[in-house]
DSSP file (Angstrom, degrees, kcal/mol; ACC not computed):
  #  RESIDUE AA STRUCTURE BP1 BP2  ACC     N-H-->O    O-->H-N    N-H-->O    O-->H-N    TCO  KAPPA ALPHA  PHI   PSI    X-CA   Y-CA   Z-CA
    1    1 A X              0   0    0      0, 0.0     2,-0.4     0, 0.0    17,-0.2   0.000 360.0 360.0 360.0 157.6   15.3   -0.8   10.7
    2    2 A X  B     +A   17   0A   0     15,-2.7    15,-3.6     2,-0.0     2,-0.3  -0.933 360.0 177.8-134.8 145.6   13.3   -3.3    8.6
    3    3 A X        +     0   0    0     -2,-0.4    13,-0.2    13,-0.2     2,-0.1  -0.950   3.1 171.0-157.5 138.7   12.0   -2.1    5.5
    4    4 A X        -     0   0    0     -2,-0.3    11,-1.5    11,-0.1     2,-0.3  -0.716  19.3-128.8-130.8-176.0    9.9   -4.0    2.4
    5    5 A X  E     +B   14   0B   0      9,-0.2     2,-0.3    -2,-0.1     9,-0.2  -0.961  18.6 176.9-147.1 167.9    8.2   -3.1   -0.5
    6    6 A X  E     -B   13   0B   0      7,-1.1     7,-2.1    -2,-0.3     2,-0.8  -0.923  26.6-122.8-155.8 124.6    4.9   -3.5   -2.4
    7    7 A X  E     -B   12   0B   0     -2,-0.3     2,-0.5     5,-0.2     5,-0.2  -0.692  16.5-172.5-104.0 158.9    3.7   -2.4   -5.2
    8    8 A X  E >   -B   11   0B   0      3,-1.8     3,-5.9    -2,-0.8    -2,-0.0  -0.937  69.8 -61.6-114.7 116.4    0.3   -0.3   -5.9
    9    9 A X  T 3  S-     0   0    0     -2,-0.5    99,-0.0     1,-0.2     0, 0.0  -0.060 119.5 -22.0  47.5-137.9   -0.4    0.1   -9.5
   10   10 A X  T 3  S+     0   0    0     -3,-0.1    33,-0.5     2,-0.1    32,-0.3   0.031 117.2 101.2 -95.3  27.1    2.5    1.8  -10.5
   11   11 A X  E <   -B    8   0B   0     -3,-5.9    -3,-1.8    31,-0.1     2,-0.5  -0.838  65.5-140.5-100.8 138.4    3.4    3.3   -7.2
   12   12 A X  E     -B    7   0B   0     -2,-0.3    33,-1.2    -5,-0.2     2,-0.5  -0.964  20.8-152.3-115.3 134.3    6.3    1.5   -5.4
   13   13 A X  E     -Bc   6  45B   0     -7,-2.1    -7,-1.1    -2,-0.5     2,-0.8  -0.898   2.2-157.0 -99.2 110.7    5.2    1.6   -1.4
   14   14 A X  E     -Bc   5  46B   0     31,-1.5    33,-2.4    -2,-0.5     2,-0.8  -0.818   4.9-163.4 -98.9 112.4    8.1    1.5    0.9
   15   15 A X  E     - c   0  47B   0    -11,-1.5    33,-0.2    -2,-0.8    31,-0.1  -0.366   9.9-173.0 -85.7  66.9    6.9    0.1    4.4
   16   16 A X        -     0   0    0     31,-0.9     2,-1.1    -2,-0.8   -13,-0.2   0.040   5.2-177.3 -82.6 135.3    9.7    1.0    7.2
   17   17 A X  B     +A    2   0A   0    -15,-3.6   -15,-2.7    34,-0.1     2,-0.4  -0.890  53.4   9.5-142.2 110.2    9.5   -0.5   11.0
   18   18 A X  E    S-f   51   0C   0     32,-5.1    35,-1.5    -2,-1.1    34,-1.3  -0.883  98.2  -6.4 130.2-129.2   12.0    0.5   13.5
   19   19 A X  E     -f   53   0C   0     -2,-0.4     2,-1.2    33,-0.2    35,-0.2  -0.934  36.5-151.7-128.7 162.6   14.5    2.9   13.6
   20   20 A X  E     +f   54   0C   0     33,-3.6    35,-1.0    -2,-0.5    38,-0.5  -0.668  42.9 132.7-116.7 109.4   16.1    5.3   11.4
   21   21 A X    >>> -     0   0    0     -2,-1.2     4,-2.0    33,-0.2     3,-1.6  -0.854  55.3 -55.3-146.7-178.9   19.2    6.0   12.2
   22   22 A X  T 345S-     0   0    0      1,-0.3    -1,-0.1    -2,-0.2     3,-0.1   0.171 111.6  -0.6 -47.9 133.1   22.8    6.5   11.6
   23   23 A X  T 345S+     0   0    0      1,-0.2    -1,-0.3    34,-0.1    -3,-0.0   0.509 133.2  36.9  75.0  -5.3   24.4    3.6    9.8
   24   24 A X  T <>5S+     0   0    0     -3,-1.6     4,-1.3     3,-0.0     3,-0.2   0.465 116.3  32.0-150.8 -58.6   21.7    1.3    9.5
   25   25 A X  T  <5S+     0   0    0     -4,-2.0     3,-0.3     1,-0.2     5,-0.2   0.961 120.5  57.7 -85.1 -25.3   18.3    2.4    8.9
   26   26 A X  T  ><S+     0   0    0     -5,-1.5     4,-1.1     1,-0.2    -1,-0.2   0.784 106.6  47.1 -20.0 -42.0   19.9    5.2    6.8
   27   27 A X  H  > S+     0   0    0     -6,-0.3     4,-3.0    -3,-0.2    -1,-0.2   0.903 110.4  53.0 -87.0 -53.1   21.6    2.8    4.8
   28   28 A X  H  < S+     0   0    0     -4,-1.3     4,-0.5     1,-0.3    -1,-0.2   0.247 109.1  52.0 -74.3   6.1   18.1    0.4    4.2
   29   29 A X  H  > S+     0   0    0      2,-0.1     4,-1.3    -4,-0.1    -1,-0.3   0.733 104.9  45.6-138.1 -10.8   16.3    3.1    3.1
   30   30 A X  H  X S+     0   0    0     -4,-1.1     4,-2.9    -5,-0.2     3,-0.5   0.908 115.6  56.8 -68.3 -62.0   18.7    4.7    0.2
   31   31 A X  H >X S+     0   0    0     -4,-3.0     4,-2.0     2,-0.2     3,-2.0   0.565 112.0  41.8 -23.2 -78.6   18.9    0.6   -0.8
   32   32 A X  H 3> S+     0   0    0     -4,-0.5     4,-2.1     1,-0.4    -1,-0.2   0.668 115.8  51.1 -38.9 -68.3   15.0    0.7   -1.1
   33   33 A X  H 3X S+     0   0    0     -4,-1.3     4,-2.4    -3,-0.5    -1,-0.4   0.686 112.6  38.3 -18.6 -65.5   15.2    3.5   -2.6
   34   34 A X  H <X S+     0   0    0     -4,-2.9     4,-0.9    -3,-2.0    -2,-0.3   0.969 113.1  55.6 -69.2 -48.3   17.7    2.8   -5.2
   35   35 A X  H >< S+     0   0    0     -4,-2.0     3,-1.7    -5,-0.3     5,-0.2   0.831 101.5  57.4 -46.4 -45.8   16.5   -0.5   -5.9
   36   36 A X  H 3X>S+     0   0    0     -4,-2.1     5,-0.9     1,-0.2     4,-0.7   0.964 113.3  46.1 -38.3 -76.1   12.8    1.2   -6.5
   37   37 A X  H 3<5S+     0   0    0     -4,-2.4     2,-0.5     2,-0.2    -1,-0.2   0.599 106.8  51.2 -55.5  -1.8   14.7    3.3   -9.3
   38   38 A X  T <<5S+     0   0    0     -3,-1.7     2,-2.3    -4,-0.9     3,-0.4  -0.138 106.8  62.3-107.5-164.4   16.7    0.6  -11.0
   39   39 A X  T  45S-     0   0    0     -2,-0.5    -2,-0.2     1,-0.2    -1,-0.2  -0.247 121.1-114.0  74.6 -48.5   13.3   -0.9  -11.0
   40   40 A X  T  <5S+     0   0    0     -2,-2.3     2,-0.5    -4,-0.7    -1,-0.2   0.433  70.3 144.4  97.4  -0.4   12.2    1.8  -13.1
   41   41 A X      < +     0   0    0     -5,-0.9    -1,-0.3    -3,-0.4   -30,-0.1  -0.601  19.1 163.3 -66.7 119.5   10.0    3.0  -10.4
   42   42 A X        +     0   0    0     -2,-0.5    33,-2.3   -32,-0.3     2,-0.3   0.560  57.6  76.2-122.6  14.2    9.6    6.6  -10.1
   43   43 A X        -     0   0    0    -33,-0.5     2,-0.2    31,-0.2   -31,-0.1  -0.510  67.2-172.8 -77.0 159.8    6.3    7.2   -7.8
   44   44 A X        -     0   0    0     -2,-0.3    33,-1.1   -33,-0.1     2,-0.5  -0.529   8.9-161.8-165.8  97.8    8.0    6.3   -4.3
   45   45 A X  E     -cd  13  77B   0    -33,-1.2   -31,-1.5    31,-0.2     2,-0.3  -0.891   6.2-154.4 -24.0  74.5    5.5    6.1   -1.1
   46   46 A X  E     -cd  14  78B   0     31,-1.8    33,-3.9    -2,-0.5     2,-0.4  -0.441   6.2-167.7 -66.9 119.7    7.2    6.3    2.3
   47   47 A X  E     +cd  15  79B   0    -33,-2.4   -31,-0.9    -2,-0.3    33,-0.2  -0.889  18.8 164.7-102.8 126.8    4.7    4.3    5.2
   48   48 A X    >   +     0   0    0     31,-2.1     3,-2.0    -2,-0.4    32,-0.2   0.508  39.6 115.4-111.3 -16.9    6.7    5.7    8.4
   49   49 A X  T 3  S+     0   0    0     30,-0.3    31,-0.1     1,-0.3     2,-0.1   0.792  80.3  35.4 -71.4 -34.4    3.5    4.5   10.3
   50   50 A X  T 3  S+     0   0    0     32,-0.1   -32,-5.1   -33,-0.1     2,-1.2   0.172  85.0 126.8-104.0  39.4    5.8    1.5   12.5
   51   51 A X  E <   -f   18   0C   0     -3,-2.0    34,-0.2     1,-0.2    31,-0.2  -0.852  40.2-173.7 -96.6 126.7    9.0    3.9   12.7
   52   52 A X  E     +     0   0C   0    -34,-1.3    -1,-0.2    -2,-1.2   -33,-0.2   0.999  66.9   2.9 -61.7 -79.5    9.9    3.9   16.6
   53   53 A X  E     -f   19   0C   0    -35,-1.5   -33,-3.6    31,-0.1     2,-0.3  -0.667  52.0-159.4-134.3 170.9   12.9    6.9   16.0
   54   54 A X  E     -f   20   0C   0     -2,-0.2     2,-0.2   -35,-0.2   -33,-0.2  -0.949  14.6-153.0-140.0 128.4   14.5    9.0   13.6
   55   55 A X    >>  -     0   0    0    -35,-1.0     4,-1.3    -2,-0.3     3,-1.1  -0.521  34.1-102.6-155.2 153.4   17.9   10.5   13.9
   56   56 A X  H >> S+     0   0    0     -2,-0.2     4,-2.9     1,-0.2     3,-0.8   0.988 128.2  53.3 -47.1 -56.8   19.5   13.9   12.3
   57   57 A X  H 34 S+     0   0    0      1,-0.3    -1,-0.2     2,-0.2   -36,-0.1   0.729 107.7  46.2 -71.8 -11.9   21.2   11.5   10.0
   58   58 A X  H <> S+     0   0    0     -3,-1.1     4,-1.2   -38,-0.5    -1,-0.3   0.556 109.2  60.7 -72.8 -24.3   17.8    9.7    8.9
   59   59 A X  H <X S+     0   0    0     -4,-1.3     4,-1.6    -3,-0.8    -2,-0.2   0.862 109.1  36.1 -50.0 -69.3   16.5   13.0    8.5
   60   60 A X  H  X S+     0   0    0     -4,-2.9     4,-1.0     2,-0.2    -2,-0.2   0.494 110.2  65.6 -84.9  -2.2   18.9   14.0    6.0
   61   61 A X  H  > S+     0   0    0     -5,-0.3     4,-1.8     2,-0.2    -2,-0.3   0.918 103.2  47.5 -78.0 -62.0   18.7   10.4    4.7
   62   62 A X  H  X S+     0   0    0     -4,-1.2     4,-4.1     2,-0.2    -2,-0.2   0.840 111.1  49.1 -28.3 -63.7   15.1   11.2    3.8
   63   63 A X  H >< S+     0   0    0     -4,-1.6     3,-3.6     1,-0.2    -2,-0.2   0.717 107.3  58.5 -58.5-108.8   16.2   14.5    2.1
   64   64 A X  H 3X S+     0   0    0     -4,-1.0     4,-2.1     1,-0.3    -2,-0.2   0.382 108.2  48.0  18.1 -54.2   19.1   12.4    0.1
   65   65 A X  H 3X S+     0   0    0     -4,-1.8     4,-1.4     1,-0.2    -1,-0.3   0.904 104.4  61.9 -94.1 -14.7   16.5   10.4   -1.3
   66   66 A X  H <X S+     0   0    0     -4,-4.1     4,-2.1    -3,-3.6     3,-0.3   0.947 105.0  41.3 -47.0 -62.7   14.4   13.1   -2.3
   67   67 A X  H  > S+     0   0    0      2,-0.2     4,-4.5     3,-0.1    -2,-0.2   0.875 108.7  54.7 -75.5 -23.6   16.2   14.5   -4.3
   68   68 A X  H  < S+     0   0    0     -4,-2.1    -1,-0.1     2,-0.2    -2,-0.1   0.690 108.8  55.0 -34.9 -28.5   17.7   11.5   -6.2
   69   69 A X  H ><>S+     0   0    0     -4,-1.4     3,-4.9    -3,-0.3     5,-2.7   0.880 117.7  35.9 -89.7 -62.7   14.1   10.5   -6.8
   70   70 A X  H ><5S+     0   0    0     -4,-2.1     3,-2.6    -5,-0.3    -2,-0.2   0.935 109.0  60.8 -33.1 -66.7   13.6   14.2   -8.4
   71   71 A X  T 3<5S+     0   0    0     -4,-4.5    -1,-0.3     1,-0.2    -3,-0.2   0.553 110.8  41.9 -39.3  -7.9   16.6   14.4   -9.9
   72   72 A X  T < 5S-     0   0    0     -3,-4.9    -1,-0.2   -30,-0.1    -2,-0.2  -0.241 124.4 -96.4-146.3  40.3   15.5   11.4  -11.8
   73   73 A X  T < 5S+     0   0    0     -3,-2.6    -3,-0.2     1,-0.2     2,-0.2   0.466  79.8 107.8  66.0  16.8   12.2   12.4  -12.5
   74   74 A X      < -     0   0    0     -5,-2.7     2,-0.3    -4,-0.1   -31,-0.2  -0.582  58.7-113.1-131.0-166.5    9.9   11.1  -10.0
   75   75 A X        -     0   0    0    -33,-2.3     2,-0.3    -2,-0.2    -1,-0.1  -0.644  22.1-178.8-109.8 137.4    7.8   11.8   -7.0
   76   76 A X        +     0   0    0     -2,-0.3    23,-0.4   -33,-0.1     2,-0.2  -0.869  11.4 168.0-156.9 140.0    8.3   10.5   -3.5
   77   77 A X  E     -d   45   0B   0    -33,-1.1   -31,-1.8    -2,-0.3     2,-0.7  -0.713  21.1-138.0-131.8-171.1    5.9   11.5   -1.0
   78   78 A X  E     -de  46 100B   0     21,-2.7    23,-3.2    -2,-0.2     2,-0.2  -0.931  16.3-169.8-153.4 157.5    5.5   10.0    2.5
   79   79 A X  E     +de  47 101B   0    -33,-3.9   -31,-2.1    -2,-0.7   -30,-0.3  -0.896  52.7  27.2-143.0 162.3    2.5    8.9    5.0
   80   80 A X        -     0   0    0     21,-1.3     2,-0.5    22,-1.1    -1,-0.2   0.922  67.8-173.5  62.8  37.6    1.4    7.9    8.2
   81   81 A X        -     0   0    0     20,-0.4    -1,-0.2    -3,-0.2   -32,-0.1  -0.565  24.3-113.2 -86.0 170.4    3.9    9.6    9.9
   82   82 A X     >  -     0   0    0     -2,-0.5     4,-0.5   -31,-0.2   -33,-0.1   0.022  30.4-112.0 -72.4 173.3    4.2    9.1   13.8
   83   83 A X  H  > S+     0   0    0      2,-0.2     4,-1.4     3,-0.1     5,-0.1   0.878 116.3  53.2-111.4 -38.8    3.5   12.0   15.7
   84   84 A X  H >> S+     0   0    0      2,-0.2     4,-1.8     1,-0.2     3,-0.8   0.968 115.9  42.0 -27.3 -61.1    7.6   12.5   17.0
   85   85 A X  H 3> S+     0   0    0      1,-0.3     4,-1.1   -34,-0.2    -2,-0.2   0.836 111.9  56.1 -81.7  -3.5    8.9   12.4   13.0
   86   86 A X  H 3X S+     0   0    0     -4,-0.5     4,-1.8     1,-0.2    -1,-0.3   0.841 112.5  38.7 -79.2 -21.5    6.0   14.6   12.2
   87   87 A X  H <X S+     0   0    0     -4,-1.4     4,-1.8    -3,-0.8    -2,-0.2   0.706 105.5  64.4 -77.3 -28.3    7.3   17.2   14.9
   88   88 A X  H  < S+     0   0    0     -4,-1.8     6,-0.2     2,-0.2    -1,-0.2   0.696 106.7  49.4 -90.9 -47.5   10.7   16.7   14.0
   89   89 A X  H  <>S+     0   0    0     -4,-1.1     5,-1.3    -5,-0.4     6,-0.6   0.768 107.6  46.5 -50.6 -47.7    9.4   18.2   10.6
   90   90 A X  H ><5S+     0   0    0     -4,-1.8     3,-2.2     3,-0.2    -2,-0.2   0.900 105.2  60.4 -70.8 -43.9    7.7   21.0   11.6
   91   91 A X  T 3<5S+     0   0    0     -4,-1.8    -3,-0.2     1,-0.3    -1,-0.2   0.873 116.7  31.6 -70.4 -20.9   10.4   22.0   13.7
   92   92 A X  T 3 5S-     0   0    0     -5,-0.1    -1,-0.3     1,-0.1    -2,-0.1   0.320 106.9-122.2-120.5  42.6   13.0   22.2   10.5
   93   93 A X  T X 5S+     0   0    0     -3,-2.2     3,-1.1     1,-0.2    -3,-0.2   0.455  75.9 129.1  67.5  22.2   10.3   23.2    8.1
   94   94 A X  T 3>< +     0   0    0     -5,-1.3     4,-1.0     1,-0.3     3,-0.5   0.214  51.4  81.3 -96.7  38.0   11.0   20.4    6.1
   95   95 A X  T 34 S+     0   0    0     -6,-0.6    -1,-0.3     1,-0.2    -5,-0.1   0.814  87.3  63.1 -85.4 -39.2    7.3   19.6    6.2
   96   96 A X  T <4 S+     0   0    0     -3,-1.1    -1,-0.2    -7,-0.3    -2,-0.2   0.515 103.4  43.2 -48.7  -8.4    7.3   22.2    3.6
   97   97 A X  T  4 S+     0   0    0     -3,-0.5     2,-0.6     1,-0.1    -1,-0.1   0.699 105.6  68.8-117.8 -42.1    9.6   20.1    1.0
   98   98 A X  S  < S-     0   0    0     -4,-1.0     2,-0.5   -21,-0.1   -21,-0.1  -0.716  82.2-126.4 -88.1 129.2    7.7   16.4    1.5
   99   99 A X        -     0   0    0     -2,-0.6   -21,-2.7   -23,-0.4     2,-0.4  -0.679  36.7-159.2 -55.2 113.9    4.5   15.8    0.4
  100  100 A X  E     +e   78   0B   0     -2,-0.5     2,-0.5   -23,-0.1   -21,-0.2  -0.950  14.2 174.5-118.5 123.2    2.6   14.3    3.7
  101  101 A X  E     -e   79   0B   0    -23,-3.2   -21,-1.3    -2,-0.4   -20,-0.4  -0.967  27.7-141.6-122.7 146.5   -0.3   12.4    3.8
  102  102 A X  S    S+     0   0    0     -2,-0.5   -22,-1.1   -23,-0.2     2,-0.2   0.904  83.4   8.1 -70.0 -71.0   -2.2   10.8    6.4
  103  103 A X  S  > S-     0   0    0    -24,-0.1     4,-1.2   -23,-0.1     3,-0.2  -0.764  76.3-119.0-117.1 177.4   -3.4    7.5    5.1
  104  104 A X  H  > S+     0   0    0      2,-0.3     4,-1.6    -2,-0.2     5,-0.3   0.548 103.4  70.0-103.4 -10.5   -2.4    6.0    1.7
  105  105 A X  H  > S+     0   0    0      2,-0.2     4,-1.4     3,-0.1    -1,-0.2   0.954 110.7  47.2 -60.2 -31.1   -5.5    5.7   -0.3
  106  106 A X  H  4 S+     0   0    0      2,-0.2    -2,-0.3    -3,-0.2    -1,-0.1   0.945 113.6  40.0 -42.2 -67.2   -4.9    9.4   -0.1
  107  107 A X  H >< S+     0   0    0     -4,-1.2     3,-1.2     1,-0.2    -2,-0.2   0.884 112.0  56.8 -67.7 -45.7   -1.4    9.7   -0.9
  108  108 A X  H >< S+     0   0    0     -4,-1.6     3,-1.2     1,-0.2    -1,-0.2   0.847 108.8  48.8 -64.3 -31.6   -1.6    6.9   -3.8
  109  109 A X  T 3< S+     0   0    0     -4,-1.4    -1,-0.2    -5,-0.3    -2,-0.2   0.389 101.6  66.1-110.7  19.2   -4.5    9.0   -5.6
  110  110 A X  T <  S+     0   0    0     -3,-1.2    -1,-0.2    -5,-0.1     2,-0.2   0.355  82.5  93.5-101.1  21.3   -2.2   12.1   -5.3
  111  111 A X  S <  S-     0   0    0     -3,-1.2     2,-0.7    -4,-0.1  -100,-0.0  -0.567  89.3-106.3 -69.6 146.1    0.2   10.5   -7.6
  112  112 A X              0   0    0     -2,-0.2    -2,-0.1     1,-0.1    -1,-0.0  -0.760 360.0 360.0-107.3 166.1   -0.3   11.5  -11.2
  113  113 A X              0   0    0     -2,-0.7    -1,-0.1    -4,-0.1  -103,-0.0   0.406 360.0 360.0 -72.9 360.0   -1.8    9.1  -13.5
């Protein structure tokens, strides 16, 4: 997986291309992650739009960094997902737990100010 970052205002945009999976994109996307918070960042925007696959362990890699970013007072929401990791969601309900949005002007003005 290839993963970069940009920021929006005071939102840190993580942009992820490839896959996520055990041992590798797992890995790149708590780094991202952490870095954002050592950063001071604690809005977090996951772009899934160019992720090809997603794996159990990227899955729970995604939960991992959820709560780390809650636990440490911030938001992480995620967009664009692909129509696989969105299914992948429904089917273990964790669509209920992430904030999803469709495109990111959306998802950036549901941060709060």
């Amino acid at each position: 997986m290839k993963g970069s970052f940009r920021d929006v205002n005071d939102v840190r945009v993580l942009d992820l291309a490839g896959k996520i999976t055990i041992g590798a994109g797992d890995v790149e996307l708590r780094r991202l992650v952490e870095e954002a918070l050592a950063a001071g960042k604690t809005k977090i925007l996951v772009n899934l739009k160019d992720v090809t696959h997603i794996d159990s362990s990227g899955i729970g890699e995604l939960v991992a960094c959820y709560t780390t970013v809650k636990r440490r007072g911030g938001e992480m929401k995620l967009e664009n997902l692909p129509p696989k990791i969105n299914d992948i969601l429904q089917v273990t309900q964790l669509i209920t737990v992430f904030d999803v949005y469709d495109n990111e002007p959306e998802a950036l003005g549901s941060f709060a100010a």
